[in-house]
C-alpha positions as CSV (number, residue, x, y, z in Angstrom):
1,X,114.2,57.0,129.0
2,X,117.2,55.7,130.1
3,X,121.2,55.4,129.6
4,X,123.7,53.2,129.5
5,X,125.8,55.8,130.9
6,X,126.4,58.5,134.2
7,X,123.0,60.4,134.0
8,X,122.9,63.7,132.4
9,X,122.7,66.0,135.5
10,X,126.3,65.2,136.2
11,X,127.2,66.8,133.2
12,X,125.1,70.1,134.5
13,X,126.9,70.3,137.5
14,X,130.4,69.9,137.0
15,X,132.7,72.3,138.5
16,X,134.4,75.1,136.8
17,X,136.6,76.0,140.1
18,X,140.0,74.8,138.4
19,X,139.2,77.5,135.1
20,X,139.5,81.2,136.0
21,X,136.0,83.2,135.5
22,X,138.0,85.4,132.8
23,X,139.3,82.4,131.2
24,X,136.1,80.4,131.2
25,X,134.6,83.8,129.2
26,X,137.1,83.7,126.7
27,X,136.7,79.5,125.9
28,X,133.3,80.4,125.4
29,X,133.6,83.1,123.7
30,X,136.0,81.4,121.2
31,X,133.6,78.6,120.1
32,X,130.8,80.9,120.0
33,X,132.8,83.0,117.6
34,X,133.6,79.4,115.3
35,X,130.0,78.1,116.1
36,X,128.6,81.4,114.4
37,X,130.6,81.5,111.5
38,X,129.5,77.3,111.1
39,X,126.3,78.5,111.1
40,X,126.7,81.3,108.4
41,X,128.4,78.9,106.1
42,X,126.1,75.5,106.9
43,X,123.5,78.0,105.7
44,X,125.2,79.0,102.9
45,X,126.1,75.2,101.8
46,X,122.4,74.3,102.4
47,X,121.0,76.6,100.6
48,X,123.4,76.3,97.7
49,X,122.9,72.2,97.6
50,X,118.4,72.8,97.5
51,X,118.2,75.9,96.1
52,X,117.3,79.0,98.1
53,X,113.4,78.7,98.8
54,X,110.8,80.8,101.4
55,X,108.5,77.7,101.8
56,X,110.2,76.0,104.5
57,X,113.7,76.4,106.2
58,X,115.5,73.8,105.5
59,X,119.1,75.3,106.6
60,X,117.7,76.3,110.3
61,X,116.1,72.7,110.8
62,X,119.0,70.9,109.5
63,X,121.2,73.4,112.2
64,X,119.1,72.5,114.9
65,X,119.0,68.5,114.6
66,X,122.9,68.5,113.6
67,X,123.2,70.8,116.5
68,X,121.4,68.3,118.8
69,X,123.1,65.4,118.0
70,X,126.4,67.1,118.1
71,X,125.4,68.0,121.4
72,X,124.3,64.5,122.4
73,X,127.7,63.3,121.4
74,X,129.4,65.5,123.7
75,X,127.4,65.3,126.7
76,X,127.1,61.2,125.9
77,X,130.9,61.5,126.4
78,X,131.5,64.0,129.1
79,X,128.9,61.6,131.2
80,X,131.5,58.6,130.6
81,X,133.6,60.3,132.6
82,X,132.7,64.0,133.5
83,X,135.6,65.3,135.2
84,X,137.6,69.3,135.8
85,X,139.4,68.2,133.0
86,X,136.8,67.8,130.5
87,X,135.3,71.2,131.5
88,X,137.0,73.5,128.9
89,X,135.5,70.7,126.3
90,X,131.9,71.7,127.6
91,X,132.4,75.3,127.8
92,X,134.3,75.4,123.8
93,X,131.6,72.7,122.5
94,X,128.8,72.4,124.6
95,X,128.5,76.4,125.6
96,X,130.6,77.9,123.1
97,X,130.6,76.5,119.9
98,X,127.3,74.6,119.9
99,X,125.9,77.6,121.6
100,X,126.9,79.5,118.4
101,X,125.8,77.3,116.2
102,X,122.0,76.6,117.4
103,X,121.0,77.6,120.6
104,X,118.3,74.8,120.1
105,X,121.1,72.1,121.0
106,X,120.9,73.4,124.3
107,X,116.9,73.2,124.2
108,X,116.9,70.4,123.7
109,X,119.7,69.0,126.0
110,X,117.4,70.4,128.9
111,X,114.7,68.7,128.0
112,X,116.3,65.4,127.7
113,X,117.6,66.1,131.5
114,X,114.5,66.7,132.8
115,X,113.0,63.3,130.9
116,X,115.6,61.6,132.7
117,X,115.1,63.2,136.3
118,X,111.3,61.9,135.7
119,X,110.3,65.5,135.4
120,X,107.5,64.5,132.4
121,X,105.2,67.6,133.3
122,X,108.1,70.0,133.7
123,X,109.9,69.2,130.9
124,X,106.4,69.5,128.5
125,X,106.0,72.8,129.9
126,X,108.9,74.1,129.1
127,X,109.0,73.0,125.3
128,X,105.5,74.3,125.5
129,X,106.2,77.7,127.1
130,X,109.8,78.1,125.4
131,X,107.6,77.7,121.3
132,X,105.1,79.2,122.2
133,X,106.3,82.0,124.4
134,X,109.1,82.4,121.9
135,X,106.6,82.8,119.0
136,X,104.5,85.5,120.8
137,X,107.5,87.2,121.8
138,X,108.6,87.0,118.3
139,X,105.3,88.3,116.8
140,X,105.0,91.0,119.4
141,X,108.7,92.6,118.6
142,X,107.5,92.6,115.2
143,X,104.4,94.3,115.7
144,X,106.2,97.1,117.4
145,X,108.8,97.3,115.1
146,X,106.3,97.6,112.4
147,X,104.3,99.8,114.2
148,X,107.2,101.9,114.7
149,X,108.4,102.4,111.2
C-alpha cells in the first residue's frame, strides 16, 4: 500500500523537544479528558438512534471505525507537512483526544505503518497477538474476578 504523501513513520518520529514534558502531559491529558466524554455521549446517541440491544455492539464498532478514520485524517495531514509545530495537534488529537475516544484508532494506525514499512508478517502478528491476547486477558480477569466474588 502506498501514499501519495510523506510516509507514515515520519509522523511517529517527530520531535517533541520544543513542548515541555509537563506541558506535553497536560495537552494530552486535555483531549483525553474531551475524547472520553465523546465517547460517553457517541454511545449514548447511538444507542438512542438503534435502540439499546446486547446482540452486537454497535456504539463500540461505530467508535472504533470513526476513531480510525479521524485518525487517518490527521496523520494524512501531519505527513503533508509534519513539523514541531504541528506536534501539540498530534499529542491533543492523535494521543489525546483520539486516544480517549478509542484506543483502537491507534491500533490501527500501527498497523497501517508497519504495511507501509513492508513489515506484512509483523504487522499480522500483532493484530493477531493484540485480539487474541487481549481476549484471553480479558477472559482470564474475568475468571478471577468471578472466582473471587
Amino acid at each position: 500500500m502506498h501514499f501519495a504523501f510523506a510516509p507514515l513513520k515520519t509522523i511517529a518520529h517527530m520531535a517533541i523537544a520544543s513542548i515541555p514534558p509537563l506541558t506535553a502531559t497536560l495537552i494530552v491529558a486535555a483531549g483525553g479528558a474531551l475524547g472520553a466524554a465523546a465517547r460517553y455521549e457517541a454511545g449514548r446517541l447511538i444507542t438512542h438512534l438503534i435502540g439499546p440491544t446486547a446482540d452486537f455492539p454497535w456504539a463500540t464498532m461505530t467508535v472504533n471505525i470513526l476513531g480510525s478514520l479521524l485518525m487517518g485524517l490527521l496523520v494524512g495531514w501531519l505527513a503533508l507537512g509534519g513539523s514541531d509545530a504541528k506536534m501539540a495537534y498530534r499529542l491533543f488529537i492523535g494521543v489525546g483526544l483520539l486516544g480517549g475516544f478509542t484506543t483502537f484508532s491507534a491500533f490501527s494506525m500501527e498497523i497501517i505503518l508497519m504495511i507501509e514499512r513492508g513489515s506484512y508478517l509483523p504487522a499480522l502478528s500483532y493484530t493477531g497477538v493484540s485480539v487474541v491476547a487481549g481476549l484471553t486477558a480479558m477472559m482470564i480477569g474475568l475468571a478471577i474476578m468471578r472466582a473471587a466474588l
